[in-house]
C-alpha positions as CSV (number, residue, x, y, z in Angstrom):
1,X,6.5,20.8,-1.1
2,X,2.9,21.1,-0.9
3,X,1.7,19.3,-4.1
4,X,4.3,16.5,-3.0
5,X,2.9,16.3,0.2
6,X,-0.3,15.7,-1.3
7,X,1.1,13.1,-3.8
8,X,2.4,11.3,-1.0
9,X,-0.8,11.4,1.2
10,X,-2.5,10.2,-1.8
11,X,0.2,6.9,-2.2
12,X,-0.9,6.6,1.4
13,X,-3.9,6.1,0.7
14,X,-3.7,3.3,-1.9
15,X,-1.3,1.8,1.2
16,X,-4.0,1.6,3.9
17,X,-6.3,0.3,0.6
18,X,-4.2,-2.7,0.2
19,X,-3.7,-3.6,4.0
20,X,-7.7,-3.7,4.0
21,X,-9.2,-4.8,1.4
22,X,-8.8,-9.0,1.6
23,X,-11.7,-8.6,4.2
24,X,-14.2,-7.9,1.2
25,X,-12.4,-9.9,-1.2
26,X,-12.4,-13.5,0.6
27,X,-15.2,-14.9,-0.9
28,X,-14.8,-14.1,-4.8
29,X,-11.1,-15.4,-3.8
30,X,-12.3,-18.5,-2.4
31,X,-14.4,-19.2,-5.8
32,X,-12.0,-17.8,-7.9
33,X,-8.8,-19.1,-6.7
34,X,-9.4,-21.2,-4.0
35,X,-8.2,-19.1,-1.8
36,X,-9.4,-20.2,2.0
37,X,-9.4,-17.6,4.7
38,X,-6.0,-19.1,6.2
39,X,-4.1,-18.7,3.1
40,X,-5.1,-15.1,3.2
41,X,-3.8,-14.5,6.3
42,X,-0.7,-16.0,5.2
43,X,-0.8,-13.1,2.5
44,X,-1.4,-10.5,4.6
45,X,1.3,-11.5,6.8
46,X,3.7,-11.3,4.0
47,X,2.6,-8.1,3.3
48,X,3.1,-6.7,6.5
49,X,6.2,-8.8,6.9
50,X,7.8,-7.3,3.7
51,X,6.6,-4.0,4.5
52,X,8.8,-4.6,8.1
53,X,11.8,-5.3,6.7
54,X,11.7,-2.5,3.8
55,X,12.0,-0.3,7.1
56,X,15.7,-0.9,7.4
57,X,16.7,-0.3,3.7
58,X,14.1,2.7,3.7
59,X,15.5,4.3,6.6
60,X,18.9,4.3,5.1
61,X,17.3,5.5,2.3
62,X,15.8,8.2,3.5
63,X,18.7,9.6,5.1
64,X,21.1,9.1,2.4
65,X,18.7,9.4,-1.0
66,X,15.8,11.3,0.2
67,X,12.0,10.8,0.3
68,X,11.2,11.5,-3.2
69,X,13.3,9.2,-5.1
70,X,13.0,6.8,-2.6
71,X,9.1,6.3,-2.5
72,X,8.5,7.3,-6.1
73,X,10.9,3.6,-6.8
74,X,9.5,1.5,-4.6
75,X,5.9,2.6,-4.9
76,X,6.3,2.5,-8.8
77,X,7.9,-1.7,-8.7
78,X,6.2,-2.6,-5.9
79,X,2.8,-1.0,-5.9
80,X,2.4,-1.0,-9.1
81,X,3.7,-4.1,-10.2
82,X,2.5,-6.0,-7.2
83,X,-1.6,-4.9,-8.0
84,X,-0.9,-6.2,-11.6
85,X,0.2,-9.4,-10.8
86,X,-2.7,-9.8,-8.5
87,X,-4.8,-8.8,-11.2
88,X,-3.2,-11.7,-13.1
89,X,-3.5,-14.2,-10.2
90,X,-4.9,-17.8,-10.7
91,X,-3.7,-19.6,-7.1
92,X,-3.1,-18.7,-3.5
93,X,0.8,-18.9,-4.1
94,X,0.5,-15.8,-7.0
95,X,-1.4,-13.3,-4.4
96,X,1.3,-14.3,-2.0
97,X,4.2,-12.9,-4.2
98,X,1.4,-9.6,-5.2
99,X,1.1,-9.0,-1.4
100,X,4.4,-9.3,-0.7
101,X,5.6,-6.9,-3.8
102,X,2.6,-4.3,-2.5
103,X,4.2,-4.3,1.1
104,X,7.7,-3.8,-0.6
105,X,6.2,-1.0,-2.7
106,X,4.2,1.0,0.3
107,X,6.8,0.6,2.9
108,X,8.4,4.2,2.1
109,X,5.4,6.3,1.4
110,X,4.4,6.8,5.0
111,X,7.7,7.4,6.3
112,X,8.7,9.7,3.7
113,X,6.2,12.2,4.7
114,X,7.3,11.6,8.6
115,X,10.9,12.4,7.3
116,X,9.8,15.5,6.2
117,X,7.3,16.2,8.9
118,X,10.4,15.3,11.2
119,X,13.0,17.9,9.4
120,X,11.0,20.7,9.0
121,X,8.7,20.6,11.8
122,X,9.3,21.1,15.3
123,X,8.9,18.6,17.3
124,X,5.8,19.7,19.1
125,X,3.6,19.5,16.0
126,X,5.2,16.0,14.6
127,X,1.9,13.8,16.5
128,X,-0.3,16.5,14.8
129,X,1.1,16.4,11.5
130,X,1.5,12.4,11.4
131,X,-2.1,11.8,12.8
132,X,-3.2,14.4,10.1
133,X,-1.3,12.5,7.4
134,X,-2.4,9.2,8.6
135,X,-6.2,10.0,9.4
136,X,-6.2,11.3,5.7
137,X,-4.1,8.2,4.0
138,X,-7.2,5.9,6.4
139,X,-9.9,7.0,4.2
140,X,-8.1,3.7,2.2
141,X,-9.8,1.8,4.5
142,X,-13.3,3.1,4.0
143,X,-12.3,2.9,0.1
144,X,-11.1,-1.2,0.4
145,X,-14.8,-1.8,2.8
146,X,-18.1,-1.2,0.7
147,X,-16.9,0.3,-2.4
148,X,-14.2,-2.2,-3.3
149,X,-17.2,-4.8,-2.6
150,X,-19.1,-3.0,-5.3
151,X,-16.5,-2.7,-7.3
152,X,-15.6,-6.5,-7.1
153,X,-19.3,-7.0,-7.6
154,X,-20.0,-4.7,-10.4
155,X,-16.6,-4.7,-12.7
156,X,-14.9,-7.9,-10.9
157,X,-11.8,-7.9,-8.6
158,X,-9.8,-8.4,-11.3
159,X,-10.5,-5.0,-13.5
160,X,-10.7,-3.2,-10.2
161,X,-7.1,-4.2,-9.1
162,X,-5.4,-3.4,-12.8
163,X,-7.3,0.5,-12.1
164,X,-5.3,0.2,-8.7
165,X,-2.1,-1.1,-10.4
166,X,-2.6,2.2,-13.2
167,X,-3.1,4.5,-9.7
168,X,-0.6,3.4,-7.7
169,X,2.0,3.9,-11.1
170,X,0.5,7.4,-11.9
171,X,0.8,8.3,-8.0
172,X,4.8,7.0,-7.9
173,X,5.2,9.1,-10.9
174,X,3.8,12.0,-9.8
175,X,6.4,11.8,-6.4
176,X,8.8,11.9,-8.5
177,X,7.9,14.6,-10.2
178,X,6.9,16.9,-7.0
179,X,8.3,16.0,-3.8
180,X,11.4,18.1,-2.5
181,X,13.7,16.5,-0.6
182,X,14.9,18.6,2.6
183,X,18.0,20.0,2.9
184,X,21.1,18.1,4.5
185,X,21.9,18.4,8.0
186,X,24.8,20.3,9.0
187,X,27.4,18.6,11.2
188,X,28.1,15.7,13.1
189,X,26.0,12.9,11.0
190,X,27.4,10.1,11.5
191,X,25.3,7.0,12.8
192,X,23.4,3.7,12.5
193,X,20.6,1.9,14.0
194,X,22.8,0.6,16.8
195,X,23.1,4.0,17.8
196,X,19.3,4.1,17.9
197,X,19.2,0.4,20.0
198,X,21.4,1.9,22.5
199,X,19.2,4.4,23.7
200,X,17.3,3.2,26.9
201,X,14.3,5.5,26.1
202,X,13.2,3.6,23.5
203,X,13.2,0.4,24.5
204,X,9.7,0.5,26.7
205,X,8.1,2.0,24.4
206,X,9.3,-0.8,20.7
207,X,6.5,-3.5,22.5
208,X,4.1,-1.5,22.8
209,X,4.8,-0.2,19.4
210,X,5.0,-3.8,18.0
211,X,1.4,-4.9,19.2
212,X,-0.2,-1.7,19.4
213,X,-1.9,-1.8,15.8
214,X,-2.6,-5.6,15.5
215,X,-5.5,-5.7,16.7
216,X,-7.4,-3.0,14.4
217,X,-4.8,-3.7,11.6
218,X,-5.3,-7.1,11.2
219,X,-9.3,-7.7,12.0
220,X,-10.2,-4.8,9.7
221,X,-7.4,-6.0,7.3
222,X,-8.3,-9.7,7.2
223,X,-10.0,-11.5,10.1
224,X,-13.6,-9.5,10.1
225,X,-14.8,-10.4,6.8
226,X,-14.5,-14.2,7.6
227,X,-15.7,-14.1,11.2
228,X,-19.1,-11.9,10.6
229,X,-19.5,-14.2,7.1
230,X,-19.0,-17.3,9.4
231,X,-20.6,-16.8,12.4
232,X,-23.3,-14.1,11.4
233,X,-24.0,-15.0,7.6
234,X,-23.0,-11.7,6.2
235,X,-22.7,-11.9,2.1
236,X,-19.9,-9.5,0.4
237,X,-21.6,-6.2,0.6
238,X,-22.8,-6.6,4.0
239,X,-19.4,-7.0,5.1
240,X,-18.2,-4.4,3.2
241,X,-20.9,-2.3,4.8
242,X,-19.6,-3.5,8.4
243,X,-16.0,-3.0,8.2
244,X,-17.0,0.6,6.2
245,X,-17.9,1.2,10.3
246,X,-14.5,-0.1,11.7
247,X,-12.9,1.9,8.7
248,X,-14.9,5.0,9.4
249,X,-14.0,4.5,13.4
250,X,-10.4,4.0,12.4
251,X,-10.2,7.4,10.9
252,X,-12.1,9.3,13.8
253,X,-9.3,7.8,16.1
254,X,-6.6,8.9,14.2
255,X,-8.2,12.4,14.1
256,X,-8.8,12.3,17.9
257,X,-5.5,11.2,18.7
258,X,-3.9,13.8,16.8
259,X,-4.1,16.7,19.3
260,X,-4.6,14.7,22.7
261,X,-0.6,14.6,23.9
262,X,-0.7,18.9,23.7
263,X,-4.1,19.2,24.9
264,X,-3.5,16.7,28.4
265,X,0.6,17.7,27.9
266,X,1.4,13.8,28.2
267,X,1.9,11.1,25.1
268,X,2.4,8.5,27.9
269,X,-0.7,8.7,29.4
270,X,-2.8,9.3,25.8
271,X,-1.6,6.0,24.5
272,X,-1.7,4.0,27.5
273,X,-5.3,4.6,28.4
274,X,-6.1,4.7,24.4
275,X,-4.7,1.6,24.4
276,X,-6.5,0.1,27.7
277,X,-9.8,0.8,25.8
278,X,-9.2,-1.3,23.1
279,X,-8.0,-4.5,25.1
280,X,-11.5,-4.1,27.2
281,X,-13.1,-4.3,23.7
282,X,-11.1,-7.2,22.2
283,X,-11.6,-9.5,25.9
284,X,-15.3,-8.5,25.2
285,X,-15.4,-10.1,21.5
286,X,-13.5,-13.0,23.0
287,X,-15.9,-14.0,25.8
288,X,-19.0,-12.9,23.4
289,X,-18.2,-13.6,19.9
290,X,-22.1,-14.6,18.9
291,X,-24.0,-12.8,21.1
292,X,-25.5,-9.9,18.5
293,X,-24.3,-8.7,15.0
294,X,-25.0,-5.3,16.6
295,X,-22.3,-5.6,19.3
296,X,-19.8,-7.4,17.5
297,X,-19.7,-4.5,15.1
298,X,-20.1,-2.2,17.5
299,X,-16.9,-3.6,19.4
300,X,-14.8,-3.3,15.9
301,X,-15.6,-0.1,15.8
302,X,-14.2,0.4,19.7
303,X,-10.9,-1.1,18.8
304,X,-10.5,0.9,15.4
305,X,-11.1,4.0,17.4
306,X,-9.4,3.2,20.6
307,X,-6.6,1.5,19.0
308,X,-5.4,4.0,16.4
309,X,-2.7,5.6,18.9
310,X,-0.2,4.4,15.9
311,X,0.9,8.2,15.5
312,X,1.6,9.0,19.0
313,X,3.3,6.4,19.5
314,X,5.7,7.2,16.4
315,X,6.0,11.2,18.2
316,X,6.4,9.3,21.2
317,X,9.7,7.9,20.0
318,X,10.5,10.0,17.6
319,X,11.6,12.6,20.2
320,X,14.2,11.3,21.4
321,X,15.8,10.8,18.2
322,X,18.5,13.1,16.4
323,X,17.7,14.8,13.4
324,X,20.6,12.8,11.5
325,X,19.1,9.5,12.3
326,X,15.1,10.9,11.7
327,X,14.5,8.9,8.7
328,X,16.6,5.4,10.5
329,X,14.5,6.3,13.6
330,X,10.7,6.5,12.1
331,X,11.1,3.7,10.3
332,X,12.3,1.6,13.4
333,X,9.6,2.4,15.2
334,X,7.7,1.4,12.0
335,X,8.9,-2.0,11.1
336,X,8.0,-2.6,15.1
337,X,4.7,-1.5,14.5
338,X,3.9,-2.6,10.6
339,X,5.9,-6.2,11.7
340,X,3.7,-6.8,14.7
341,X,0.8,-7.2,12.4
342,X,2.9,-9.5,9.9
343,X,3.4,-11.7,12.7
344,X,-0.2,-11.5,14.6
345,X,-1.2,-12.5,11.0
346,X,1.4,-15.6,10.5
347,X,0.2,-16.3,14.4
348,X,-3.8,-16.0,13.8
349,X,-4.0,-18.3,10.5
350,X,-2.8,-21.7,11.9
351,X,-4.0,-20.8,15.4
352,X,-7.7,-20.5,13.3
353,X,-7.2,-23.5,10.9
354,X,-6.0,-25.8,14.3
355,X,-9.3,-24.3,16.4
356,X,-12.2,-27.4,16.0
357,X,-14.6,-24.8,15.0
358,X,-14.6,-21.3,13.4
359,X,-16.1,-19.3,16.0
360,X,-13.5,-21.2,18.3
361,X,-10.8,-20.1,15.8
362,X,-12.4,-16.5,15.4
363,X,-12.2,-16.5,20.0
364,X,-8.7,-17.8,20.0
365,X,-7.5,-15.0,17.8
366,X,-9.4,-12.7,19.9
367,X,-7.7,-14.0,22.3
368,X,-3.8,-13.6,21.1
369,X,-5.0,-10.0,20.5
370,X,-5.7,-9.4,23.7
371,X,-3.4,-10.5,25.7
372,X,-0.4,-9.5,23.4
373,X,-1.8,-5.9,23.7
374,X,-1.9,-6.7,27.3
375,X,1.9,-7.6,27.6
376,X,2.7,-4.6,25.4
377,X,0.7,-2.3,28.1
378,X,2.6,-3.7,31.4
379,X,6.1,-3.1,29.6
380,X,4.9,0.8,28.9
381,X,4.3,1.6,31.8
382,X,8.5,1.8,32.4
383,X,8.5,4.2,29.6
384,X,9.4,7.9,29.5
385,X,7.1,10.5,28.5
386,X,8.4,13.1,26.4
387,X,6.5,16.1,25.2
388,X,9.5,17.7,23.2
């Protein structure tokens, strides 16, 4: 289970790769497609959006098929399939369909490993384990920031995403090949999702959950390579060398986060001021989007670290969930979380495109980031803790 763990952790890393790396890309896109920042964000959304959905099909899935043959499909069609056609791509409308076939291939990598983490683990180590697997899958990000810019520079986007296409197959492969699905659960297993919907512990914490990682998801995943080429003047590297700080932030957070609910004995409390700490930053970037390259960058950094609570909030939920419905419950709490950046991405792109200028586009999007987060925060509050 070891080596399959690893296989997985490694898929998760081409996952968090391909959520990130349109920030570097949107300028050889623009030239070499036509791509404009708006129809990018129209990608990512269906990226994210696709990856959503997959959650209810994966769930099942995971409680019926199990994680191996499950992730090792859809990683194999999807991931796979979906960086070769971007490879081939000659118009906005073909990295539409790629994006979407990439969400469709990642969406059961992450929560295969949380399946396992969530059968064979106690409860009690589950944030640990899933901030573990998902601060190591992050070092996608730092991968899609400066060195995909090199890459796209030195060898072209094109030949870069046909070695991610050959990856992302050998990875799937390799699942396949190693992972071990748990054994069955004894008992009672009957269930659905309505059974999930039905409990009232849940329910404060889903909004939350659904606008929680929009923020850092979707600026380091789209919207910072436009705003510091617009307003700031940055070419492809030097963005790739500022969102390689978001990335890098992103990471520590996920590391930090990991222990914090054992260490203060509260998940509530961890998240909610975690997440507090990221709205201050993303009001500050609205009311001073041009005031210094310095700060802007700085303030990413703030909401990647701050904002990476993703985990926790997953453990959060995750313990009130039967073992039976594990795999149905993770992956609930995922398509809230995952589908909350689909649509902040559908939101941001027209909401940028109708602004009269960029940098009012770039402080409007700030904006719905902001005061989303905020709404999300004011419904937690009713939530339960739950250190089980």
């Amino acid at each position: 289970m070891r080596a399959g763990l690893i296989l997985l952790c490694l898929a998760y890393v081409l996952s968090q790769f391909f959520r990130a790396f349109l920030a570097v890309l949107s300028g050889p896109l623009a030239l070499d497609v036509g791509a404009t920042p708006d129809d990018l964000a129209t990608a990512s959304g269906l990226m994210f959006a696709t990856f959503a959905l997959m959650q209810l099909p994966v769930g099942w899935a995971l409680d019926r098929v199990g994680p191996r043959r499950t992730a090792a499909v859809l990683l194999l069609l999807g991931g796979g399939g979906g960086a070769a056609l971007f490879a081939l791509a000659s118009s906005p409308l073909h990295i539409n369909l790629a994006m979407a076939l990439i969400g469709a291939g990642c969406s059961p990598v992450l929560m295969a490993s949380y399946y396992i983490f969530a059968r064979q683990f106690s409860a009690a180590r589950f944030a640990t384990l899933a901030a573990l697997m998902l601060g190591v899958g992050s070092f996608g990000n730092l991968v899609a920031s400066y060195p995909m810019a090199w890459a796209a520079e030195t060898i072209g986007w094109r030949a870069a995403l046909w070695g991610l296409a050959a990856v992302s197959v050998a990875a799937a492969l390799g699942i396949l090949v190693l992972v071990r699905d748990p054994a069955a659960v004894g008992g009672d297993t009957r269930g659905s999702l309505l059974d999930l919907l039905k409990m009232p512990a849940i329910w404060a914490i889903l909004p939350l959950m659904f606008v929680a990682y929009a923020p850092a998801a979707a600026l380091r995943g789209l919207w910072a390579g436009p705003y510091l080429r617009d307003v700031f003047g940055l070419d492809t590297g030097q963005v790739g060398q500022a969102t390689l700080v978001m990335g890098v932030a992103m990471i520590a957070g996920t590391f930090a986060y990991g222990p914090l609910d054992r260490l203060f004995n509260s998940r509530k409390w961890v998240i909610f001021t975690g997440n507090v700490i990221c709205m201050a930053a993303i009001f500050a970037l609205m009311l001073w989007p041009d005031r210094s390259l310095g700060l802007s960058i700085a303030l990413l950094a703030v909401i990647g670290l701050a904002g990476s609570t993703f985990p926790v909030l997953i453990a959060h939920g995750r313990a009130f969930f039967p073992a039976h419905l594990a795999g149905r419950g993770v992956t609930l709490l995922n398509l809230f979380g995952i589908g909350g950046v689909g649509v902040a991405q559908f939101a941001s792109g027209p909401l940028h495109a109708a602004a009269p200028s960029a940098l009012a586009g770039y402080t409007a999007i700030f904006a719905l980031f902001g005061f989303a987060l905020l709404a999300g925060l004011v419904t937690y509050l009713w939530s339960r803790d739950s250190m089980a």
